[in-house]
N, C-alpha and C positions, 0 to 999 in steps of 0.2 A: 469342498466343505458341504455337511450336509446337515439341516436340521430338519425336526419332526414337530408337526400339532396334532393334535395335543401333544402338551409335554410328557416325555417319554415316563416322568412319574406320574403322572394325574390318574385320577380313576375317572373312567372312561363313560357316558350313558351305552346301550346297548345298542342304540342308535346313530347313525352319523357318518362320518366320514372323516378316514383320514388323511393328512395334507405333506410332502414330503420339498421341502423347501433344496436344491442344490446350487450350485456357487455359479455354473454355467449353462446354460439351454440342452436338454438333452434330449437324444439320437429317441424321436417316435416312431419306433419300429413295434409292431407286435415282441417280436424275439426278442427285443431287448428289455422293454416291460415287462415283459415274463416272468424275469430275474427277479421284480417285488413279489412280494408271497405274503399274505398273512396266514399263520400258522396257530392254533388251538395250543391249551397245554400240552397234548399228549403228541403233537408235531407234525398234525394233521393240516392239509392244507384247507384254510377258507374260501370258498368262492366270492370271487370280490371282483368289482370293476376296477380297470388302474386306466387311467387318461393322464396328458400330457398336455402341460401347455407352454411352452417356453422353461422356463427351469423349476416348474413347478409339478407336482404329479398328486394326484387324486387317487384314493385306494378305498372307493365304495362297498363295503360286504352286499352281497347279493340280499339277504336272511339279517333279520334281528342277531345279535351277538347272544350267549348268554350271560345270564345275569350271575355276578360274584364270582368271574371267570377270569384265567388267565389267557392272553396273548400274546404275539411278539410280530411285529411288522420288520419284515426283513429284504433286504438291500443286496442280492448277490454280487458277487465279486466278477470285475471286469462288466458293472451296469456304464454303458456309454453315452458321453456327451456328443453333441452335434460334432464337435472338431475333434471328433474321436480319441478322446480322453476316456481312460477307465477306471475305473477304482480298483484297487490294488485287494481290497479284501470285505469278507462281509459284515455288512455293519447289522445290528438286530434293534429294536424299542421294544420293550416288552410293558406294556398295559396290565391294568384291571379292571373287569368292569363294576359298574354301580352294583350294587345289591336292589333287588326290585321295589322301586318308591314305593313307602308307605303313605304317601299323600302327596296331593297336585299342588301346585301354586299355578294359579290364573287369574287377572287381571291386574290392579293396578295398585300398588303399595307404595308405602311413605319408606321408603332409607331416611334415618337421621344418623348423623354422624356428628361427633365432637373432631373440629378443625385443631391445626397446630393454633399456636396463640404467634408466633413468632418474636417473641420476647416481650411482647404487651404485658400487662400487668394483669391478674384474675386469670381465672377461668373462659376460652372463649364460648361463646352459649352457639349449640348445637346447631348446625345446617341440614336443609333437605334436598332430597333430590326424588322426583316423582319415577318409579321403574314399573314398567307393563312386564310382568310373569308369563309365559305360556312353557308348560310342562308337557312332555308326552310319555307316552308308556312306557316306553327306555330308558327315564330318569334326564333327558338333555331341556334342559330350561332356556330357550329362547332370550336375551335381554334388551329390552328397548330403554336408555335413560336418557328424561325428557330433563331440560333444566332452562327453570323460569327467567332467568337475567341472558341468556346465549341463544340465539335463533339455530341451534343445531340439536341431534339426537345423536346419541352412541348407540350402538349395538354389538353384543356380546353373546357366548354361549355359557350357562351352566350345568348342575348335574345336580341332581340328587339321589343319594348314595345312601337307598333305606328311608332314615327320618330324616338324613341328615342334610342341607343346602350347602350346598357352595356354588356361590357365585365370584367373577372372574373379577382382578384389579379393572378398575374405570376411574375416568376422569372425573374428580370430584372439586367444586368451585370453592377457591378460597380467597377470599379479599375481592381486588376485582379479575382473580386470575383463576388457576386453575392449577392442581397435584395431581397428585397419585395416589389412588387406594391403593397400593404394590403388591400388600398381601391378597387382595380377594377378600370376600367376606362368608364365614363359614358358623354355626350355629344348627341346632335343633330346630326342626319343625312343630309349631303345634296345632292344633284344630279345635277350635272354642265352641264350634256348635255340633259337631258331628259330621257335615257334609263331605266330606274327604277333598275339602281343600281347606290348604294352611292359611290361619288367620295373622297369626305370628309367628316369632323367633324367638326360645327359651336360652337356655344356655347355649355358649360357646361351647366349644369340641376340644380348648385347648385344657392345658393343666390346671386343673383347680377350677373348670369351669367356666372361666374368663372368655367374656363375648368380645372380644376386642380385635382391632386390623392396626397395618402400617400403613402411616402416610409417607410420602417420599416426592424429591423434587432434584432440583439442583442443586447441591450441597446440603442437605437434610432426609434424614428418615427418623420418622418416630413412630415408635410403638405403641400398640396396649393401647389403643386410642377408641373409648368407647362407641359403641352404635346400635341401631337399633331396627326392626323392620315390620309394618305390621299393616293390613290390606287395607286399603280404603273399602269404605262400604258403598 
């Protein structure tokens, strides 16, 4: 079994690295890492680092990616595990990357989100959660999420794709517990005073505009569930 991170649909920053998850510890040989390749649209190969560490693999590009580009990370056929197991055939991820940020997000912003209610009566009134932004040139947004009631912090990657944020599902506190933002949260960037870093979040990306995420748990997912994001000063 083998999965990829990013997910093999995400748009990508131009930055980073990617991570190739397999079901068994695999045979670190030069010759056998070989067999990973990242590949350009036109099926050229990328120069990239590939490391090993038990059943995990790293696939560093040497060089920035370009921006609003196609790729495909690919898996040759008969890559070996430690007890010399091979793969039968070649598997490909094929990427996008970001298109080049139109603006930074850095420092440290209020997320407010609207929780499920869980059958209470009304509307529940909106929670926050404190998140520290750092952006870099290639559109991958660092996330640090600080939350006032839990002596812990998350940490996460995002991207941004032009004007556009998305940042990844994280733990978000509800009652004395704790969900899932499942979907990510995704929205326009905007810049209030000029400095080319984003103050807020204007509309959602979805149909009709709609700024909204999924919450999700054990037996629950609800949609369309409003939010919001905007820098502290």
């Amino acid at each position: 079994a083998l999965t990829a991170f990013p997910h093999w649909s995400s748009v990508i920053p131009t930055t980073g690295t990617f991570e190739l998850s397999f079901s068994m510890p695999v045979f670190n040989d030069p010759s056998n890492l070989a067999r990973i390749r990242l590949l350009d649209d036109s099926g050229r190969e990328v120069a990239a680092r590939v490391t090993a560490v038990r059943n995990r693999v790293s696939v560093t590009p040497m060089a920035p990616l370009q921006a609003a580009s196609s790729y495909q990370l690919v898996v040759g056929e008969f890559f070996e595990s430690e007890s010399e197991a091979r793969t039968s055939r070649r598997e490909a991820f094929t990427y996008r990357t970001a298109t080049a940020p139109a603006l930074a997000v850095r420092g440290r912003y209020t997320l407010q989100y609207t929780p499920i209610s869980f059958g209470a009566p009304g509307v529940p009134a909106p929670r926050t959660v404190t998140l520290t932004l750092e952006s870099d040139a290639g559109g991958a947004v660092q996330v640090a999420a600080m939350y006032v009631h839990a002596p812990l912090t998350w940490r996460g990657t995002g991207v941004i794709d032009g004007r556009t944020l998305r940042l990844p599902p994280m733990p978000l506190p509800v009652g004395g517990s704790f969900a899932d933002g499942f979907s990510g949260f995704e929205a326009r960037l905007e810049d209030t005073d000029g400095d080319g870093v984003a103050d807020r979040v204007s509309a959602g990306t979805s149909d009709g505009g709609t700024r909204g995420y999924t919450m999700a748990g054990p037996g629950f997912e609800v949609r369309d569930l409003p939010w919001d994001l905007t820098l502290i000063p």
